[in-house]
Structures are given as C-alpha cells and as structure tokens.
N, C-alpha and C positions, 0 to 999 in steps of 0.2 A: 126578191132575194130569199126569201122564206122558202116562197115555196121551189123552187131552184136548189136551197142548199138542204130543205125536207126536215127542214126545225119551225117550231113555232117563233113566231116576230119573237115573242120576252125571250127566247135563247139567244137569236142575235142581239138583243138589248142588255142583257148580261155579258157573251162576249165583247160587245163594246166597251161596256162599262168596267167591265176586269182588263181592257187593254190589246184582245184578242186580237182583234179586229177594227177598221173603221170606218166611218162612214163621212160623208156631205150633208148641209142640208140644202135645197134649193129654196129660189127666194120663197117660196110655199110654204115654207118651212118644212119638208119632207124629206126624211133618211135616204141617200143614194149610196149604192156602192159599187167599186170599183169589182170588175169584174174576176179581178184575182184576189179576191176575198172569198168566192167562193170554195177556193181549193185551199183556205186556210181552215176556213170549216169543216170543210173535208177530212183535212188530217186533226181538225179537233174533234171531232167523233167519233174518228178512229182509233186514235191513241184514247179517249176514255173509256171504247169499249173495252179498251184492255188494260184497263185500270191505272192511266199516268193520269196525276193528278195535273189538272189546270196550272199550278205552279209552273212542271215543269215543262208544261205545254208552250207555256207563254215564254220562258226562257230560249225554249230552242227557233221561236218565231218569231222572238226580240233578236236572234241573228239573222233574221233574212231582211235582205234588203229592200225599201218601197217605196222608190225611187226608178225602177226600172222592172221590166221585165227579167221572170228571176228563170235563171239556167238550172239544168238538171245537177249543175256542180255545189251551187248553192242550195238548194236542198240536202245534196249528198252530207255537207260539211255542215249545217246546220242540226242533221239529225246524228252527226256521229259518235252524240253524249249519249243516244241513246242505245246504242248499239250495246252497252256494258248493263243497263238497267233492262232492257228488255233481255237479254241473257240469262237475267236475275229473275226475271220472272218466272222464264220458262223452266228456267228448273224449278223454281217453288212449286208452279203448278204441275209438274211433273211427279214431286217429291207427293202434292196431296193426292193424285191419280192413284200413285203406288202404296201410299200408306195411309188412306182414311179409313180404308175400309177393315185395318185392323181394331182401331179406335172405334166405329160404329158396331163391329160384329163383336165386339169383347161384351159393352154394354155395362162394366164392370162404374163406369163413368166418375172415376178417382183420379184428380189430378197429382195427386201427392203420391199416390201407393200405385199409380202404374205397371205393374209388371214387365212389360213390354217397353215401354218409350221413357220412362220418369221412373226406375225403381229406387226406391229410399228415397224419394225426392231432390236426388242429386243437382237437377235442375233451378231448386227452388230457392238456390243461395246464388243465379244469375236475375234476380228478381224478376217483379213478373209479367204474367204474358206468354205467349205461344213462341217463348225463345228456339227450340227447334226447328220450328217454322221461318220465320220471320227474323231471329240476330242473328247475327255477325258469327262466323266458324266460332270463337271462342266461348260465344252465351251457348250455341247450340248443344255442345256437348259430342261424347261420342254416340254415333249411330249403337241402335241394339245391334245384340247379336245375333247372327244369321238365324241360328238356332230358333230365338225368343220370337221373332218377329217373322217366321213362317208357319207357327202355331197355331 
C-alpha cells in the first residue's frame, strides 16, 4: 500500500491512527487494505498540498460512504464544503501574488508605521497577526489606496 499510494508505511500509520483511513490485520498479524483507500490517500495529499488541514480532511471523508463502492456523486457532495474554503484560498494566495512584493521591496520592515498596508497602525486595535491577510472582511480593514500601493 505504501508503495502504491507513494507515502512512507508511518504516513499510513498516522492516517490510520487519526481515522483517515483503514485497515485489516490477517491472522499474521499484517496491515491489509482495501483497495479504495488508496484514492483516499490520494485526495489526502492533495488537499495538504494545498494547505487543508487533516481536520478538515477527515470531516469531508467521514461523509463518504465504506460500505460500498463509492460514485462520482458521493465525492461530488462530499467535497461541497470545500468548494467555499478552497475559494478562500485562492484568493489569499492571489491577494500574496499581488501584494508581497510591495512588503519585501519597501524593506522599511515596520509593522506598526506601514505606510502602505498599516498606516498609523489602524490595524493594530483588530489584534494581532496578519489580519489583512488571513481575518474576516471586518479585521482586514480597507484596502490601501491605489495611489499608496503602486509606489
């Protein structure tokens, strides 16, 4: 199964153990697994390469059914929570695409006294952390002004 799903044994022994995945033992006492665990692995190293944590990995794979062979429907509805979080990423990482590189070539490296992203530290009364980035519309603040932030 390892080498099949191209993880070292302790990764499947972890996704077991966190519930990911399962397995058999024969009277040998030796891990067996069902063949459609491999495309559960699948999509758990897919979805980590793009940063869902195993939480919510395991939530949308505690909806599929294993019990039967699972249909293209069941996946569909399974991964539909994801459809609103992976949206959410893309734009963040879009957001860093478009504006890291004012933050690295300023060099100024103030989080308080920003000119650009944080002036007066407007930010710094939504406590703290990379609110911009990462909260909710109302921590983020208003975007700079066109002006500031093509300087």
């Amino acid at each position: 199964m390892a080498e099949r799903a191209g993880v070292p044994v302790s990764t499947l022994h972890f996704y077991e153990a966190e519930g990911l995945i399962q397995s058999w033992r024969t009277p040998a006492n030796h891990r067996r697994y069902d063949r459609r665990e491999l495309r559960r692995v699948a999509i758990i190293r897919i979805a980590q390469s793009v940063g869902v944590p195993l939480s919510e990995v395991k939530a949308v794979l505690d909806r599929l059914p294993r019990d039967r062979a699972l249909r293209a429907a069941d996946w569909e509805e399974a991964a539909r929570p994801w459809a609103a979080l992976l949206d959410e990423r893309i734009a963040l990482l879009e957001r860093l695409r478009d504006q890291m590189g004012f933050c690295i070539g300023c060099g100024c490296l103030s989080v308080e006294n920003c000119p650009l992203y944080n002036r007066d530290d407007r930010l710094g009364a939504n406590g703290s952390g990379p609110r911009r980035w990462v909260g909710d519309a109302a921590e983020q603040g208003p975007p700079p002004p066109a002006e500031e932030a093509s300087g």
